[in-house]
N, C-alpha and C positions, 0 to 999 in steps of 0.2 A: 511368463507372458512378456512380449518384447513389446516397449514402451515405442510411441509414434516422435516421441521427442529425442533428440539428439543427445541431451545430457538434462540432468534434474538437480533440485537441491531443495531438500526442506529444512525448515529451520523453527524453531520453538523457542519462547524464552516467556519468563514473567514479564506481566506490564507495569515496569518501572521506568520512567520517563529517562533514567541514566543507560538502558538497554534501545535505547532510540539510534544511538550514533551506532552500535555495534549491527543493528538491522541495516541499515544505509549500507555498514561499509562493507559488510559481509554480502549483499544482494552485487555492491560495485565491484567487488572482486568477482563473485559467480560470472556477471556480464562482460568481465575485463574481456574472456573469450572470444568473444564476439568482436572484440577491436575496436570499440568506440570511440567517437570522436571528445577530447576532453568533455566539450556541452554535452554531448548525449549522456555521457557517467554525472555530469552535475546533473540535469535534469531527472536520471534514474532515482537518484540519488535523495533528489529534493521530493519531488513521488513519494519514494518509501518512506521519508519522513513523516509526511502528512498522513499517509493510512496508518503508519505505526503509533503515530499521534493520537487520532481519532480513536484510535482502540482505546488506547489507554485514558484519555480524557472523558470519552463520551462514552466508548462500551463498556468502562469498569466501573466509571464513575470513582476512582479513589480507592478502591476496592481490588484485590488482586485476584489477578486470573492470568491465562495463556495466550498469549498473541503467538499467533500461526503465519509464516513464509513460507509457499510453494514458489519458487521458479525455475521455470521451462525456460530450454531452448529449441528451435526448430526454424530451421529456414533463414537464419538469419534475423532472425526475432527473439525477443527476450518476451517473456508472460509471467509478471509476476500477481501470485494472489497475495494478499494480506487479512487477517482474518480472526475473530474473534469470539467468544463466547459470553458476548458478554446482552445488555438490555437491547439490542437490536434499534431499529429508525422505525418511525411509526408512520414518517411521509417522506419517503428518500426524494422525489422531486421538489418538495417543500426543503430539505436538510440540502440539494444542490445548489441552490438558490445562492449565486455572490453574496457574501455580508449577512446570510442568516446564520444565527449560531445558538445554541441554548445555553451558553455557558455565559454570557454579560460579563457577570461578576469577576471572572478570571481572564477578562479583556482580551477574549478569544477574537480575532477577525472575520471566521467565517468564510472563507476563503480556502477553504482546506480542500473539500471536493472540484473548486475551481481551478487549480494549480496543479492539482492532478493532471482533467480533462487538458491543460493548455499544454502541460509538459510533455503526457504521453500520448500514442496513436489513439489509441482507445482506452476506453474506462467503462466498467461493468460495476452497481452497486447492485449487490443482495442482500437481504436482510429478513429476518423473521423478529418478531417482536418477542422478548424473553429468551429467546436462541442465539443471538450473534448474529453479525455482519461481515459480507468475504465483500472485498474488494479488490476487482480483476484489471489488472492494468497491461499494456500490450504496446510495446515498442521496438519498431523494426530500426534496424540499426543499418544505415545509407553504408552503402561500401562503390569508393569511385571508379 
């Protein structure tokens, strides 16, 4: 079956917060493709930090498991999912919320789904509750 996307890359690893930079660099390199302007690879970049983050902090809770990287390309657009198996959001428009966070303790900001939304075109949260959360991010890469 021939894929609608131009080129793909999945990628898997444990959720161990030293596998964060390796997600970033590895999604920066897939995108390089694309020819991005330095800020658009920073901003990918900072993106995949935060949903790599999020898995690891709030879907494992401490606990290990698998974080999942799909990224697409097509059209001049990068699609990255990020995604997890882990306790899932029980109010994802509640958990979007600037400066809500559930972690206090570990002087989390909260900010994490916002900085997504500001950096990428678009942002998709799904979630089920005890199944995990995919977060779909979508950035068209301007060419002059």
């Amino acid at each position: 079956m021939k894929s609608v996307y131009e080129n793909e890359m999945n990628l898997e690893f444990l959720s161990k917060s030293c596998n964060e930079a390796f997600a970033r660099i590895s999604v920066a390199a897939f995108a390089s493709q694309l020819d991005p302007t330095i800020e658009e690879l920073a901003d990918i970049k900072t993106a995949v930090s935060e949903a790599v983050t999020n898995c690891i902090i709030h879907g494992y809770e401490g606990k290990e498991g698998i974080v999942k990287i799909k990224c697409q390309i097509f059209g001049g657009s990068l699609q990255i999912e990020v995604s997890d198996n882990g306790k899932g959001i029980e109010d994802i428009e509640t958990a979007k919320q600037p400066l809500y966070t559930t972690k206090t303790d570990l002087e989390r900001s909260g900010m994490g789904f916002t900085i997504m939304e500001s950096f990428m075109d678009e942002m998709k949260v799904e979630s089920i509750l005890g199944l995990g959360t995919k977060v779909t991010m979508k950035k068209l890469i301007k060419k002059e």
